[in-house]
DOVO-62760 format. One record per residue (C-alpha): residue number from 1; x, y, z. Coordinates in Angstrom, 2 decimals. Layout:
<timars>
[NUM [X Y Z]]
...
</timars>
This chain:
<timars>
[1 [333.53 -2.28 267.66]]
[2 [332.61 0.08 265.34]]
[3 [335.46 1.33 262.02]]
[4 [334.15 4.85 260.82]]
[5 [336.79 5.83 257.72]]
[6 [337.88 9.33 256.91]]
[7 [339.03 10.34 253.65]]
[8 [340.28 13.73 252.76]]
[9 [337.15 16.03 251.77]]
[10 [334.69 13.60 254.07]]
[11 [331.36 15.49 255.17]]
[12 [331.61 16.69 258.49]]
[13 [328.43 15.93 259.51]]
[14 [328.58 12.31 258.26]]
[15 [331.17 11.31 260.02]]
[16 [330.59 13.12 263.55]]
[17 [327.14 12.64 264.07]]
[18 [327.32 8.33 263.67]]
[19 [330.25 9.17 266.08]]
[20 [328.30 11.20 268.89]]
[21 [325.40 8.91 268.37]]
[22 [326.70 5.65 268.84]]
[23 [329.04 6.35 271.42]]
[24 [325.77 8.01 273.44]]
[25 [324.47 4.89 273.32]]
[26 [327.46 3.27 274.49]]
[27 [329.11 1.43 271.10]]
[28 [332.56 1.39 270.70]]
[29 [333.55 3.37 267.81]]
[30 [336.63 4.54 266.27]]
[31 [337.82 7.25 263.51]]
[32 [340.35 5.43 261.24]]
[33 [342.30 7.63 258.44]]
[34 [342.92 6.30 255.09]]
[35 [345.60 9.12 254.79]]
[36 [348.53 7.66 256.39]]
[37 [348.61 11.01 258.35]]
[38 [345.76 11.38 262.11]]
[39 [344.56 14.46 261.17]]
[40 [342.18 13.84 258.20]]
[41 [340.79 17.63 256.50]]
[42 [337.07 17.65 255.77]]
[43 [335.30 18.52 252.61]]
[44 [335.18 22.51 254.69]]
[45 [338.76 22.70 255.52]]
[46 [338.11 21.65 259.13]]
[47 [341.12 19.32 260.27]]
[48 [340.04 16.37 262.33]]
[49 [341.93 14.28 264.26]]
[50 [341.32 10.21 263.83]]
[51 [341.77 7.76 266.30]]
[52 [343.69 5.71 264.61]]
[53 [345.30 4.41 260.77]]
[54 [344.14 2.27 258.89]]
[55 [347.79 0.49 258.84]]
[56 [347.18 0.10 262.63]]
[57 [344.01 -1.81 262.71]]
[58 [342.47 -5.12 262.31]]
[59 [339.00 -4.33 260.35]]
[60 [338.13 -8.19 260.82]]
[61 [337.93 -7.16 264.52]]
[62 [334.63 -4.44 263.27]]
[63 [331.03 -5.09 264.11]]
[64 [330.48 -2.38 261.24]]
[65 [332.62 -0.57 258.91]]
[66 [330.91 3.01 258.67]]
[67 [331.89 5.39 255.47]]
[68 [331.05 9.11 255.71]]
[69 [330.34 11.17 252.23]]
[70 [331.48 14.53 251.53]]
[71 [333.67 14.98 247.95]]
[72 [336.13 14.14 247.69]]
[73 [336.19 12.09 250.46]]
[74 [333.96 9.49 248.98]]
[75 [336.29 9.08 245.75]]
[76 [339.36 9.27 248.09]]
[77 [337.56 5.95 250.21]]
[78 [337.19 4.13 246.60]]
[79 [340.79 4.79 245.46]]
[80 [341.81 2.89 249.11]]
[81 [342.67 -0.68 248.36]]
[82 [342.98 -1.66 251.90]]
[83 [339.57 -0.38 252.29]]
[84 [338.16 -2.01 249.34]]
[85 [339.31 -5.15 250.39]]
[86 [337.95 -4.76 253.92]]
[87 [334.45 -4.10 252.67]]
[88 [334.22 -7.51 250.33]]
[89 [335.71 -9.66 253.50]]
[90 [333.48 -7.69 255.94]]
[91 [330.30 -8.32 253.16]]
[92 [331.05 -11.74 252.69]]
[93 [331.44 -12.73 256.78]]
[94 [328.18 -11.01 256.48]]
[95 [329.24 -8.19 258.68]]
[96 [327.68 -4.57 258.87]]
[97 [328.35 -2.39 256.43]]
[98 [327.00 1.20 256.13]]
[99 [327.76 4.35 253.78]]
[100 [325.99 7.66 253.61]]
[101 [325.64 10.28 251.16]]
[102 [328.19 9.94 248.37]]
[103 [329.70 6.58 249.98]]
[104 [327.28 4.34 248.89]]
[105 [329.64 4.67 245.44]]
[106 [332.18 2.77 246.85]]
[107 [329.62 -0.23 247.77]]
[108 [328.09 -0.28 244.21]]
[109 [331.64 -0.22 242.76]]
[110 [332.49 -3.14 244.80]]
[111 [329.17 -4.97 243.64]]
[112 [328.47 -5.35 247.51]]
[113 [324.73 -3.46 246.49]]
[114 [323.74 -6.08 243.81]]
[115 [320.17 -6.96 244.40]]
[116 [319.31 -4.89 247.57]]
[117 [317.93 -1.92 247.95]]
[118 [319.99 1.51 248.79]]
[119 [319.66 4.96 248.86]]
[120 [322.16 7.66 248.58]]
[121 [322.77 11.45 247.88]]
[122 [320.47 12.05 244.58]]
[123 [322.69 11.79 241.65]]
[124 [324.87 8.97 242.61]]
[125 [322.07 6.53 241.81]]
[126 [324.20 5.34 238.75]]
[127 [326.84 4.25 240.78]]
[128 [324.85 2.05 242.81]]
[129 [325.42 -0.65 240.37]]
[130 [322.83 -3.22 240.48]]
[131 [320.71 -2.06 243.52]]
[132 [317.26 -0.33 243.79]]
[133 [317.25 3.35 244.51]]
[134 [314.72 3.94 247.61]]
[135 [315.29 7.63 248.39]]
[136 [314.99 7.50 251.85]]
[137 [316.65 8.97 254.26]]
[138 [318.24 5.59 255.03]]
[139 [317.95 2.22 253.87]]
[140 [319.08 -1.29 255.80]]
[141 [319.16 -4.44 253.38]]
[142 [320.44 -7.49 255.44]]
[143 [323.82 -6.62 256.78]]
[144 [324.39 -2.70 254.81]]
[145 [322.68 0.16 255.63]]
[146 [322.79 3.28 253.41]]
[147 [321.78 7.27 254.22]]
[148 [320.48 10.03 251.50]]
[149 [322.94 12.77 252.80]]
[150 [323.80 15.38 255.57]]
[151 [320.09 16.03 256.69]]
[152 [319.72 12.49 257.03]]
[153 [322.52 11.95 259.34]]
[154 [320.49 11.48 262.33]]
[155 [317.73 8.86 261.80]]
[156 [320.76 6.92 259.71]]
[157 [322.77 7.14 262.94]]
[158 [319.39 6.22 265.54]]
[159 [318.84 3.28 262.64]]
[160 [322.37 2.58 263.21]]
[161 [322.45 2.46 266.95]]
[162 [319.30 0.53 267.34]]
[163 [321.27 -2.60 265.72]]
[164 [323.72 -2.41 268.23]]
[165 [321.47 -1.66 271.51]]
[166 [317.67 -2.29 270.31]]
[167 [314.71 -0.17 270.10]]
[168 [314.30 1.22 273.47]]
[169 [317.67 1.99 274.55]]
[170 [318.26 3.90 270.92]]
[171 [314.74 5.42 271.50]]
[172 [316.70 6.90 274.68]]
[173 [319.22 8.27 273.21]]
[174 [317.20 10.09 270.30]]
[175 [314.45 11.39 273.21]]
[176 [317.37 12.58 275.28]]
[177 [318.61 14.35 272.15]]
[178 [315.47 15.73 271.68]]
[179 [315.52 14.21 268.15]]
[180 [311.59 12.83 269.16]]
[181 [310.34 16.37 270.20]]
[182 [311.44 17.66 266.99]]
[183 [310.03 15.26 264.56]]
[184 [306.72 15.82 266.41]]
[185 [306.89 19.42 265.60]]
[186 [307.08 20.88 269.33]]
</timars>
């Protein structure tokens, strides 16, 4: 089971895509407002609705906890207590973790990126406290993987997947997405 969270002002992209991708390849994954409210509105105005609260779930029960960007809805994650809290316990059961764009904040506030290596949307390096910026378009250190921003969305989301199903089935999905074709140029 896969947590994905949604702030107000999360990045559209960033949260849909991990959705669409994992559950291609067959994952379990559920949107979970922070807002008290289902419908969560993106950084664009766009109102999504969430499959659940966060009141209503158990995030001990995740495989991963997944945090889109998009501002505010980065800031709006860190300010989430609940959340906070989840993300140490999940860390320290050595659970998956993952954050993209602006999100990786959250993680470096937490101290959850001391000593590893992370990337994130350029100019958020300073809150990464303690880790080593990459700049790639994603990064996996033991259990947390981090992506750059919105462009980076989908190899994150393949990187993502592939921990779940391995490399061929998640090469599957990305070929039947033609994700392959368009790396290679054709």
């Amino acid at each position: 089971m896969v947590y994905e969270f949604l702030a107000t002002g999360f990045e559209e992209v960033e949260a849909l895509a991990p959705v669409d991708i994992l559950r291609r390849g067959g994952v379990e994954i559920k949107t979970v407002s922070v807002t008290g409210d289902l419908i969560v509105e993106s950084a664009h105005g766009v109102g999504i609705k969430a499959d659940a609260l966060f009141e209503d779930i158990d995030p001990t029960a995740a495989d991963l906890l997944m945090l889109p960007g998009g501002l505010p809805g980065a800031t709006n994650l860190n300010e989430h207590e609940g959340l906070r809290r989840a993300l140490v316990e999940q860390n320290a059961r050595g659970g998956r973790i993952a954050a993209i764009c602006a999100a990786p904040l959250v993680l470096g506030g937490l101290g959850l990126l001391e000593g590893r290596k992370a990337t994130c949307y350029p100019g958020f390096e300073k809150y990464m406290t303690g880790a080593t910026y990459t700049a790639d378009l994603y990064t996996t250190d033991g259990n947390i993987t981090t992506g750059r921003g919105p462009a980076a969305v989908l190899p994150y989301s393949y990187a993502l997947l592939e921990q779940f199903v391995g490399a061929e089935a998640a090469k599957q999905v990305r070929d039947g997405m033609i994700y392959t074709q368009l790396m290679e140029g054709k």
